[in-house]
C-alpha positions as CSV (number, residue, x, y, z in Angstrom):
1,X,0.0,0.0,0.0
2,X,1.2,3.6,-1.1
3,X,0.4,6.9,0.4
4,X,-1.4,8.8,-1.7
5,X,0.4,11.4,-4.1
6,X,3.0,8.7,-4.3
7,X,4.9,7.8,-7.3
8,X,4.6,4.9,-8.5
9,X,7.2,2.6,-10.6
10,X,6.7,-1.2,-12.4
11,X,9.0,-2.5,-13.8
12,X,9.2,-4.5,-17.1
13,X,12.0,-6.2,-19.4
14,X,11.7,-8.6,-21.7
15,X,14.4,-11.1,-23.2
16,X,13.5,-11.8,-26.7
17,X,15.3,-10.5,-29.8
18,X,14.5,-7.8,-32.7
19,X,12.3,-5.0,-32.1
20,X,8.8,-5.5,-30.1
21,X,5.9,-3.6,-29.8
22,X,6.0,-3.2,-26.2
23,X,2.2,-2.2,-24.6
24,X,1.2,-1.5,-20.8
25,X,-2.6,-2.3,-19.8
26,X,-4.8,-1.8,-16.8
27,X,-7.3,-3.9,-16.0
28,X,-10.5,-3.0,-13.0
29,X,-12.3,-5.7,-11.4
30,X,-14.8,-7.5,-13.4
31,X,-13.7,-5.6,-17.0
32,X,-11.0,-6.8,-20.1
33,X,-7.7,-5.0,-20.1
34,X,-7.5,-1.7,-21.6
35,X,-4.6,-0.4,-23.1
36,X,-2.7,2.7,-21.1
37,X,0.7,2.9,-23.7
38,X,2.0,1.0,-26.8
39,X,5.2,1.9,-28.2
40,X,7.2,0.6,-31.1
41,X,10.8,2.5,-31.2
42,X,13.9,2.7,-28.7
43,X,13.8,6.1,-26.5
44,X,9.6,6.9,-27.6
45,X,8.3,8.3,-24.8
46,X,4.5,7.6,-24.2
47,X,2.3,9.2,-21.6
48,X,-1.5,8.6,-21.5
49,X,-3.7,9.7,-18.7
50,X,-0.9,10.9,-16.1
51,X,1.1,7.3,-17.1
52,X,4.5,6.8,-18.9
53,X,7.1,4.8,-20.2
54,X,10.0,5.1,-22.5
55,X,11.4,2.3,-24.6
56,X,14.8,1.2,-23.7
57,X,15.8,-1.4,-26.9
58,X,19.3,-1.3,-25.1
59,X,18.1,-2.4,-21.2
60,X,15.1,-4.5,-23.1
61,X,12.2,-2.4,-20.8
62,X,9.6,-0.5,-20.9
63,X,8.7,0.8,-17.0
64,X,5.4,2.0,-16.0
65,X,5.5,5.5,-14.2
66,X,2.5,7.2,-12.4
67,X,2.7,9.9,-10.2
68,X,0.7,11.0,-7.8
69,X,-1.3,7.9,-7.3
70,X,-4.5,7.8,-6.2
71,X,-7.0,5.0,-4.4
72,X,-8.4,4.4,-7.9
73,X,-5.4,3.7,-9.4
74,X,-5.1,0.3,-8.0
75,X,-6.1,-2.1,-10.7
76,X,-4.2,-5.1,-12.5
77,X,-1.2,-3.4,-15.0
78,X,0.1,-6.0,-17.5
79,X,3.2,-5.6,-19.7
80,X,3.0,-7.0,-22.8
81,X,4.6,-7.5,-26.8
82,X,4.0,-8.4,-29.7
C-alpha cells in the first residue's frame, strides 16, 4: 500500500530479440484490459492519462510511471509485446 500522491514505478523487461511492440494495460475488477501505452521505437516516450514509459531497446524495458497515485489507481497493470 502507497500513500497517496506517491509515485509509482513497475517494472518490465523482456528477453526476446529484434524489435517488439511493447504495450502496458490496466485492467479494474470485473472488466478486459484496456490499453494505457503502446510503443514501437527505442527512447519513444509515451504518456496517457498521467502514465508513462519510455522504450529502452538497449536495457530491453519498458517501466510504467505514475505519479501521484490515487486509491483508484489500483487495478491489474500487464506488460506485454508483440
Amino acid at each position: 500500500i502507497l500513500p497517496k500522491k506517491s509515485t509509482v514505478i513497475i517494472n518490465c523487461t523482456y528477453s526476446v530479440t529484434g524489435y517488439p511492440t511493447l504495450f502496458w494495460y490496466g485492467q479494474y475488477s470485473r472488466e478486459g484490459p484496456q490499453i494505457l501505452l503502446k510503443a514501437t521505437k527505442d527512447n519513444e516516450k509515451r504518456i496517457s492519462r498521467e502514465f508513462e514509459a519510455t522504450y529502452h531497446r538497449k536495457s530491453k524495458s519498458f517501466h510504467l510511471k505514475k505519479a501521484s497515485v490515487q486509491e483508484s489507481d489500483s487495478v491489474v497493470y500487464y506488460c506485454a509485446l508483440s
